[in-house]
N, CA, C and O atoms as a Tinker XYZ file with bonds, in Angstrom:
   360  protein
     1  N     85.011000   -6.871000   71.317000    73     2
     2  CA    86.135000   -6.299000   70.593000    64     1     3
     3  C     86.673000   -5.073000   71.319000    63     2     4     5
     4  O     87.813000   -4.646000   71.141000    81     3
     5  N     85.747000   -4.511000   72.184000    73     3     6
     6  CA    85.881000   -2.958000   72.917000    64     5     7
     7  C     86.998000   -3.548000   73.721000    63     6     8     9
     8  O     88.081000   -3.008000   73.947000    81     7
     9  N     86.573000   -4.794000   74.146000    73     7    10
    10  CA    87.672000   -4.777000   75.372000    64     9    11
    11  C     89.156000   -5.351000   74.940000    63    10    12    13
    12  O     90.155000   -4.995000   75.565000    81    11
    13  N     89.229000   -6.227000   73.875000    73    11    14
    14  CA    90.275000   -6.786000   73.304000    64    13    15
    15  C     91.459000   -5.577000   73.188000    63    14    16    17
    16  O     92.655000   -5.706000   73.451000    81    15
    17  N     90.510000   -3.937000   72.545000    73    15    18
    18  CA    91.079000   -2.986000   72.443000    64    17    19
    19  C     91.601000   -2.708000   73.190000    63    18    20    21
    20  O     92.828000   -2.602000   73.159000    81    19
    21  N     90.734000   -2.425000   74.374000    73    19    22
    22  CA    91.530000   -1.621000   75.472000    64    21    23
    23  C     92.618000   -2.477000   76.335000    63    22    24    25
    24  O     93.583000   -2.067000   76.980000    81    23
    25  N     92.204000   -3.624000   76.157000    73    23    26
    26  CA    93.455000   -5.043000   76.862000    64    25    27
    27  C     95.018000   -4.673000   76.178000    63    26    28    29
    28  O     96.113000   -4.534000   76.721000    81    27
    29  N     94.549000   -4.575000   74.605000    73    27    30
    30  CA    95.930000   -3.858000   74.117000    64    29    31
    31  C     96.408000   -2.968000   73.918000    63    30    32    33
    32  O     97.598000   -2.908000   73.608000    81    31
    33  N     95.518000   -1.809000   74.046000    73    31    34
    34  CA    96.212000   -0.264000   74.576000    64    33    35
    35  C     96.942000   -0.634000   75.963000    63    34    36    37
    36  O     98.168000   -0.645000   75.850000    81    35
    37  N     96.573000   -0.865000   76.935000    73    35    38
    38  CA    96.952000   -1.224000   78.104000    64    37    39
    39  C     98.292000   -1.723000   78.596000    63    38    40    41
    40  O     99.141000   -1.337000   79.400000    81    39
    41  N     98.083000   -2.988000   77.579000    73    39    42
    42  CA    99.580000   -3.765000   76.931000    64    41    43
    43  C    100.652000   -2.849000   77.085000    63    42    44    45
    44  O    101.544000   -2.744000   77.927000    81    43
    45  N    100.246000   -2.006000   75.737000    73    43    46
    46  CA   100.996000   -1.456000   75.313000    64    45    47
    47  C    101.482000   -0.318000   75.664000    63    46    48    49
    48  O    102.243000    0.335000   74.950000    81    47
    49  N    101.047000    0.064000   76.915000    73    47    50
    50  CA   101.151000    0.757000   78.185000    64    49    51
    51  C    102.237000    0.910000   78.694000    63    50    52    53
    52  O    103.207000    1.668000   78.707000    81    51
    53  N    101.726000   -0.275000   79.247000    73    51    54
    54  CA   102.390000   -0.951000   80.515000    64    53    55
    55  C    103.616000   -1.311000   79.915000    63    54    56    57
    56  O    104.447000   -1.573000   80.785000    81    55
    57  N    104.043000   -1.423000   78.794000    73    55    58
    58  CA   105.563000   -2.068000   77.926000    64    57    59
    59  C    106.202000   -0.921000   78.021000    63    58    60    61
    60  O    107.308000   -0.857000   78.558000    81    59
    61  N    105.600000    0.102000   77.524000    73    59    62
    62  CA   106.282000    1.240000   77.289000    64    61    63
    63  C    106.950000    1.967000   78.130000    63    62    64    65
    64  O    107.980000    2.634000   78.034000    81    63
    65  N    105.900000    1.648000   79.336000    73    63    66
    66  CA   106.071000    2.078000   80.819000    64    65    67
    67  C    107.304000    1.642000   81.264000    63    66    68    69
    68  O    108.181000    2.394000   81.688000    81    67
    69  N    107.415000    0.044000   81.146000    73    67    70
    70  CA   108.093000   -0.917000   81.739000    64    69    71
    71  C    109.885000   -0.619000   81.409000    63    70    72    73
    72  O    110.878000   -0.573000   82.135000    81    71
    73  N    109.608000   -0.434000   79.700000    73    71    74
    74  CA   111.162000    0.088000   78.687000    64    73    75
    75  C    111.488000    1.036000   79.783000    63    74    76    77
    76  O    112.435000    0.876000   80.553000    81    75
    77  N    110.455000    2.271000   79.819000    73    75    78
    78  CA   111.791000    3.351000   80.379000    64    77    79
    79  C    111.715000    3.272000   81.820000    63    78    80    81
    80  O    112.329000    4.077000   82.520000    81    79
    81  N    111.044000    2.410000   82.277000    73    79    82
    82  CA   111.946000    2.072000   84.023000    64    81    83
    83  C    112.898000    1.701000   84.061000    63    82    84    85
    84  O    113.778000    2.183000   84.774000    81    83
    85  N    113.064000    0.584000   83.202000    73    83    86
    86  CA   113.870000   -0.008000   82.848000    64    85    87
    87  C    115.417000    0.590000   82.495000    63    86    88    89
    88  O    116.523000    0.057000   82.579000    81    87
    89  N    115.039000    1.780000   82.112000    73    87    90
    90  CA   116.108000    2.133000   81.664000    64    89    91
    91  C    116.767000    3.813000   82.684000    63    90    92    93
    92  O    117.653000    4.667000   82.687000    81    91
    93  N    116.019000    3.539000   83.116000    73    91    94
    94  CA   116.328000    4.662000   84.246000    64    93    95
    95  C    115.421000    6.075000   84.104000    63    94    96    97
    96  O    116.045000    7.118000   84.301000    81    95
    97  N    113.965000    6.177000   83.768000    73    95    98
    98  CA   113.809000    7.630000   82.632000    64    97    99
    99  C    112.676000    7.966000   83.943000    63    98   100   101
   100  O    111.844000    8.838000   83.689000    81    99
   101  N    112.597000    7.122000   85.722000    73    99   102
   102  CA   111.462000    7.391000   86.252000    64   101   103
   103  C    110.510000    6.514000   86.729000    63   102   104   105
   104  O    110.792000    5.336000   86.509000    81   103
   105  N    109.404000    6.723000   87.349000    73   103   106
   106  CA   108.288000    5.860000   87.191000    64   105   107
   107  C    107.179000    5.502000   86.389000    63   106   108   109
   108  O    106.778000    6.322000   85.563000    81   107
   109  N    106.757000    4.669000   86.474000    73   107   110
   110  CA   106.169000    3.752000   85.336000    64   109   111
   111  C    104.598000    4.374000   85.700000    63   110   112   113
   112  O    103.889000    4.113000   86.672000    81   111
   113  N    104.288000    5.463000   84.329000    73   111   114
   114  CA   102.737000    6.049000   84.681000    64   113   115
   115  C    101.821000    6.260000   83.205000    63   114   116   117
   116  O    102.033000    6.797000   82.117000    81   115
   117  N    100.737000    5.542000   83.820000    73   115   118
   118  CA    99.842000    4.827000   82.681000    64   117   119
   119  C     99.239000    6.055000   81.805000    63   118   120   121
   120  O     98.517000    6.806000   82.460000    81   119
   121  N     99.410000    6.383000   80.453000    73   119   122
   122  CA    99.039000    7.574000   80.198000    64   121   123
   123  C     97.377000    7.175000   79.647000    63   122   124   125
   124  O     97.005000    6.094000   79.192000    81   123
   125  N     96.745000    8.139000   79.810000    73   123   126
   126  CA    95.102000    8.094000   79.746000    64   125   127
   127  C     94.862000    7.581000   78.019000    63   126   128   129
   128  O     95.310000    8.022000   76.961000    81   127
   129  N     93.942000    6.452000   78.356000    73   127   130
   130  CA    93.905000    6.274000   76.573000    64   129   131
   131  C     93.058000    6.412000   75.961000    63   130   132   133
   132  O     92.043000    6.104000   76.586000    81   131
   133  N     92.792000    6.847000   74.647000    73   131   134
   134  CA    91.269000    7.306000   73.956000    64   133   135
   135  C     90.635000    6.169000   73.866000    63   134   136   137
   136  O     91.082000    5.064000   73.560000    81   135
   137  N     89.290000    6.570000   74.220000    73   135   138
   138  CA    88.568000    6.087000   73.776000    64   137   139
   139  C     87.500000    6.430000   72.673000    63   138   140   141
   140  O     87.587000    7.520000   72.109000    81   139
   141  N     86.208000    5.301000   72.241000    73   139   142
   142  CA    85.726000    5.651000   70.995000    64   141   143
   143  C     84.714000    5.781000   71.692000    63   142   144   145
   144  O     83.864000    5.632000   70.813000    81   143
   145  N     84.066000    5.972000   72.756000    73   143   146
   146  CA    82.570000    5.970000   72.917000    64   145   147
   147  C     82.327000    7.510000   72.783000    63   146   148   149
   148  O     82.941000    8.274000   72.039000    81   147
   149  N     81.191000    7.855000   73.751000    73   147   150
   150  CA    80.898000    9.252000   73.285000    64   149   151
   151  C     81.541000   10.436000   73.931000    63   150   152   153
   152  O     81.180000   11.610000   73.851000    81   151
   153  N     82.805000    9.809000   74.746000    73   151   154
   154  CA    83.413000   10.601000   75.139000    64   153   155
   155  C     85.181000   10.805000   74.206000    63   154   156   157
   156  O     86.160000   11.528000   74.387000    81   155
   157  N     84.895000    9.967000   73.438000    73   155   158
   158  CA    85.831000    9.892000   72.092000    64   157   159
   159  C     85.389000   11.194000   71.660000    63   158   160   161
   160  O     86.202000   12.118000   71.698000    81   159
   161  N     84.279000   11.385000   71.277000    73   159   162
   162  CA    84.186000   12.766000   70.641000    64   161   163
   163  C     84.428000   14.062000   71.284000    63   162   164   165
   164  O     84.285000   15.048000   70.559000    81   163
   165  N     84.668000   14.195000   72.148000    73   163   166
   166  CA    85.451000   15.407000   73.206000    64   165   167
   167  C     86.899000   15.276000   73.093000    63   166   168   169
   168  O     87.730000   16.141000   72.817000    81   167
   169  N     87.082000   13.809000   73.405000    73   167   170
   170  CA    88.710000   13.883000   72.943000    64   169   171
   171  C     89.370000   13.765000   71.953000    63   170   172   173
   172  O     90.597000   13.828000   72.029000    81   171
   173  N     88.664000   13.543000   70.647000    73   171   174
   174  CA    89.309000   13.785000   69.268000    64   173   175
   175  C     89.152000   15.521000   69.467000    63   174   176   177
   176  O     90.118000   16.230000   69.185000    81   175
   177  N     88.363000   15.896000   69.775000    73   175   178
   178  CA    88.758000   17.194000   69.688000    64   177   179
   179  C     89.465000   18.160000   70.263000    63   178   180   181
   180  O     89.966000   19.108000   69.659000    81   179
   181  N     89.541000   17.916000   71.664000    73   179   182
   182  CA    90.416000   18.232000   72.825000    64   181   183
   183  C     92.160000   17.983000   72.089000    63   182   184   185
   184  O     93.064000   18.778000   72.345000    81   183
   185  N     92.308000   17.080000   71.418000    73   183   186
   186  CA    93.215000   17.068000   70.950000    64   185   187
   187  C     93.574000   17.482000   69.508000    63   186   188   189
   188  O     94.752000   17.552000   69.160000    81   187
   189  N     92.398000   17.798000   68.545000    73   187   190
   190  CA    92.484000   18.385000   67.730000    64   189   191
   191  C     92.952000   19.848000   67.593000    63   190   192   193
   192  O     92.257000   20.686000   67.018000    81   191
   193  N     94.349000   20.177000   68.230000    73   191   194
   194  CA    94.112000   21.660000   68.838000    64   193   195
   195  C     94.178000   22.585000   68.066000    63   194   196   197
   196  O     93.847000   23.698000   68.475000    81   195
   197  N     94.736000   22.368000   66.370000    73   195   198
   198  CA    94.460000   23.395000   65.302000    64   197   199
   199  C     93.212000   23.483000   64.880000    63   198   200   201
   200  O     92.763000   24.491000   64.334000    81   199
   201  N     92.503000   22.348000   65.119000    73   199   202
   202  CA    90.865000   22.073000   64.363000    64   201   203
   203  C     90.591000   22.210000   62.633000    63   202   204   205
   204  O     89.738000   22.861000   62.030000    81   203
   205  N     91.570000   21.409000   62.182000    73   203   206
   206  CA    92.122000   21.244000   60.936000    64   205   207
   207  C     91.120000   19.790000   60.529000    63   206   208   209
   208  O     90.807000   19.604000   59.353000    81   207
   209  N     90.686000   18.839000   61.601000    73   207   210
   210  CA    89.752000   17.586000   61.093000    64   209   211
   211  C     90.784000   16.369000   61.189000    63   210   212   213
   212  O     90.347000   15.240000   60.967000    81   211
   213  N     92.084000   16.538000   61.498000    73   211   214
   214  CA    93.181000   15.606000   61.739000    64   213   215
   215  C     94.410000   15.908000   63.298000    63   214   216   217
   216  O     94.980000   16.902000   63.746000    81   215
   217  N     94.363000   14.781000   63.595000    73   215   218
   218  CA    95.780000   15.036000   64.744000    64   217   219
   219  C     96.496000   14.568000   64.130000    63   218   220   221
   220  O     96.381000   13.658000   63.310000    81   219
   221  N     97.454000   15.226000   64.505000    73   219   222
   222  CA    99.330000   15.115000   63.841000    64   221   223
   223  C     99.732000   14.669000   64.931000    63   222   224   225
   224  O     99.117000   14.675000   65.997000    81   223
   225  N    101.286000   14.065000   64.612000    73   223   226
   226  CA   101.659000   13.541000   65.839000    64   225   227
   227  C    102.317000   14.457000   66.811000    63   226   228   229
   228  O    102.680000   14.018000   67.901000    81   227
   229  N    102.499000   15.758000   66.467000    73   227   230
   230  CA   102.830000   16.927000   67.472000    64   229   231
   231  C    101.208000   16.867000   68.077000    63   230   232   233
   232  O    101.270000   17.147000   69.274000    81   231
   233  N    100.141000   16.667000   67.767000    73   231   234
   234  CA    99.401000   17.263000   68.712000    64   233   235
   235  C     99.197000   16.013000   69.368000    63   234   236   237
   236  O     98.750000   16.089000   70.512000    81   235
   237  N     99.545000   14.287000   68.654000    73   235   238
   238  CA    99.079000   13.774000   69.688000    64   237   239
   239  C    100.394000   13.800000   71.054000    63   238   240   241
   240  O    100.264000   13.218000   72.131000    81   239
   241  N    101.278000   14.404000   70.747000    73   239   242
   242  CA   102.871000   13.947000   71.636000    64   241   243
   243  C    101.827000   15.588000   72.946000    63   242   244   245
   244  O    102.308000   15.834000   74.052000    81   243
   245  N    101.338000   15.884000   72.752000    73   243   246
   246  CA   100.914000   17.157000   73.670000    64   245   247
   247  C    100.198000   16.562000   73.934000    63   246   248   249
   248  O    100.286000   16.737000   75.149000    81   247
   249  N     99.017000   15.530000   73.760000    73   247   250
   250  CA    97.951000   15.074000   74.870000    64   249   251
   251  C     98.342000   13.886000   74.834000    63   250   252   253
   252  O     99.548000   13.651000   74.760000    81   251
   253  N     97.175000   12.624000   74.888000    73   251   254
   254  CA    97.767000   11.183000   75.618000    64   253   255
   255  C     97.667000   10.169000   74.410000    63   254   256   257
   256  O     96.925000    9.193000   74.521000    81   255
   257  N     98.419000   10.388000   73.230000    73   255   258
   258  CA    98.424000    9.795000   72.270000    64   257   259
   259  C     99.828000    8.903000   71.660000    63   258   260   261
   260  O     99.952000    7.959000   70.880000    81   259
   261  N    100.529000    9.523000   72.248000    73   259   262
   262  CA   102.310000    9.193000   71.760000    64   261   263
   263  C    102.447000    7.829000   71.739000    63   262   264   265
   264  O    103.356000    7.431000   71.010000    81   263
   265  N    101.693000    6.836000   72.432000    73   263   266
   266  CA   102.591000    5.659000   72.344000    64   265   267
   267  C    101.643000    4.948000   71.426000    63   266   268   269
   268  O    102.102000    3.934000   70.900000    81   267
   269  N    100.438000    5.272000   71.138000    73   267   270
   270  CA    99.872000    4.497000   70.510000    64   269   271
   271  C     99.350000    5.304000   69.101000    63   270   272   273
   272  O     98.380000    4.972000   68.420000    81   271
   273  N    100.154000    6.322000   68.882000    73   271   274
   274  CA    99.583000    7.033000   67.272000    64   273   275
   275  C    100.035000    5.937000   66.411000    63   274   276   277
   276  O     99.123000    5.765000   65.602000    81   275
   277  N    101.063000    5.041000   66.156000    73   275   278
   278  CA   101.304000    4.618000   64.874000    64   277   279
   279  C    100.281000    3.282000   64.714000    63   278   280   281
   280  O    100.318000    2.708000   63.626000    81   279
   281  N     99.409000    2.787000   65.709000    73   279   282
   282  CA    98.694000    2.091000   65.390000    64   281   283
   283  C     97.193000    2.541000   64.995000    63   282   284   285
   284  O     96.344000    1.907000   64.368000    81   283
   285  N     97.107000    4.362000   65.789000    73   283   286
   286  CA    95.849000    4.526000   65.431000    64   285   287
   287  C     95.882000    5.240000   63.718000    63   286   288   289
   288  O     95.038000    5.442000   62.845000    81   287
   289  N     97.028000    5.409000   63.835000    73   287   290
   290  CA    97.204000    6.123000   61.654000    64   289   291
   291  C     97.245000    4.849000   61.065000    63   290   292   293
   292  O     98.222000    4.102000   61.014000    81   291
   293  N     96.035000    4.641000   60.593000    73   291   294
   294  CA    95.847000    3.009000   60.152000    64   293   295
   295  C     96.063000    3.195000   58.513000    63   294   296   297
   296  O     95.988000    2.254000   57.723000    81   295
   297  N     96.380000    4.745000   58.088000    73   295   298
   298  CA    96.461000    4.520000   56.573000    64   297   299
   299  C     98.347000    5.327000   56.377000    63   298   300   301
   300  O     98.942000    5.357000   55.300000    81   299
   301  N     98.731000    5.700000   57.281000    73   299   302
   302  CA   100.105000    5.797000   57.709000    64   301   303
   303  C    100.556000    6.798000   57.107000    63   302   304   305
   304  O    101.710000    6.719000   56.686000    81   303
   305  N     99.515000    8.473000   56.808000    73   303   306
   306  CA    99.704000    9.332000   56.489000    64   305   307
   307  C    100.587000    9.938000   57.377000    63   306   308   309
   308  O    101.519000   10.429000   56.740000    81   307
   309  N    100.681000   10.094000   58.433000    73   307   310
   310  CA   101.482000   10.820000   59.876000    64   309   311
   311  C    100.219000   11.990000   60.198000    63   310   312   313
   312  O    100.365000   13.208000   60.304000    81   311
   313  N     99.054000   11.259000   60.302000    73   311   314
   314  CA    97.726000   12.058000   60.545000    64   313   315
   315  C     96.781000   10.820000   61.772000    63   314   316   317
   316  O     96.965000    9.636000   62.052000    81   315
   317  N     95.888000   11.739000   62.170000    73   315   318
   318  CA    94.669000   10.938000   62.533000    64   317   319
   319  C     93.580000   11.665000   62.273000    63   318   320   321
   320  O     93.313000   12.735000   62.820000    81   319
   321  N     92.561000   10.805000   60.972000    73   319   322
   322  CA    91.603000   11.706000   60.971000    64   321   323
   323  C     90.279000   11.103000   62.208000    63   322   324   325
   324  O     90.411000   10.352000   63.174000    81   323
   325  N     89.513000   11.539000   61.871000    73   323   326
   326  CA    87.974000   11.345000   63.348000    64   325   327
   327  C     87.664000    9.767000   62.748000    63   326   328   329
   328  O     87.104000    8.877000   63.388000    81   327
   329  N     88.200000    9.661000   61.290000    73   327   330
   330  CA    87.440000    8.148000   61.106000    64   329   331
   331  C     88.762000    7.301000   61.987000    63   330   332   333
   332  O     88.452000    6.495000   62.864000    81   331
   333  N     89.830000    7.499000   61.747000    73   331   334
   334  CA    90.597000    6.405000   62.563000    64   333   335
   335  C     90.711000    6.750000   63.912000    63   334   336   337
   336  O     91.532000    6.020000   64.468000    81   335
   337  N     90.215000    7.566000   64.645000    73   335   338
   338  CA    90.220000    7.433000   65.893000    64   337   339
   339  C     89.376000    6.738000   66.381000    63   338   340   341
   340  O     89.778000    5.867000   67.153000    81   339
   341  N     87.917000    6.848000   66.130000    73   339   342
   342  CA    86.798000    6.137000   65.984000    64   341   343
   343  C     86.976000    4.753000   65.418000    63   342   344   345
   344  O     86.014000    3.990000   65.322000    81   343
   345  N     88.283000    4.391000   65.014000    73   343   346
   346  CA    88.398000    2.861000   63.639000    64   345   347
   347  C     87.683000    1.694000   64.859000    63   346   348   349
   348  O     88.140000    1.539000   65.991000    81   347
   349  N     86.941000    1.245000   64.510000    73   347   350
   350  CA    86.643000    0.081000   65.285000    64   349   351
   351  C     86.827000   -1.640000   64.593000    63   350   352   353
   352  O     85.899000   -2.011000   63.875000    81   351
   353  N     87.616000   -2.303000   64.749000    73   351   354
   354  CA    87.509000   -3.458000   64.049000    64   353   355
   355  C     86.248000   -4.155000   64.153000    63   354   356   357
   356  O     85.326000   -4.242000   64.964000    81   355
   357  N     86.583000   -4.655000   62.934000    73   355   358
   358  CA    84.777000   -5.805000   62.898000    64   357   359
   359  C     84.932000   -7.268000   62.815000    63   358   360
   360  O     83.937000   -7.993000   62.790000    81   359
């Protein structure tokens, strides 16, 4: 399932990437994507930069979160708490 994940972060990358070449905005550059292992827990916090227990989407648009926050706010507050960053499907 780890990898299914990261096959579609990737995806969804590379699309995003692809749109604004496409459209004149630059080159096409893969932004770093979270992960959940134990280095998830450095980067929920690294990006937690108020340390409030949630990323907003201002803090994820400041680190490497922007293209993929609306899939990781799985309850569609305009938050990420540590459980949905960590969300792992089963």
């Amino acid at each position: 399932m780890k990898t299914l994940k990261s096959a579609l972060l990737l995806a969804l990358a590379l699309a995003a990437g692809a749109t604004l070449a496409e459209q004149g905005e630059g080159p096409l550059v893969l932004p770093h994507l979270a992960s959940s292992n134990t280095a998830g827990q450095d980067s929920f916090d690294r990006l937690n930069l108020d340390s409030d227990g949630d990323i907003s989407r201002q803090e994820a648009q400041a680190g490497t979160l922007p293209e993929i926050f609306v899939l990781m706010d799985r309850n569609h507050d305009g938050l990420i708490s540590r459980q949905e960053f960590h969300y792992r499907a089963r």
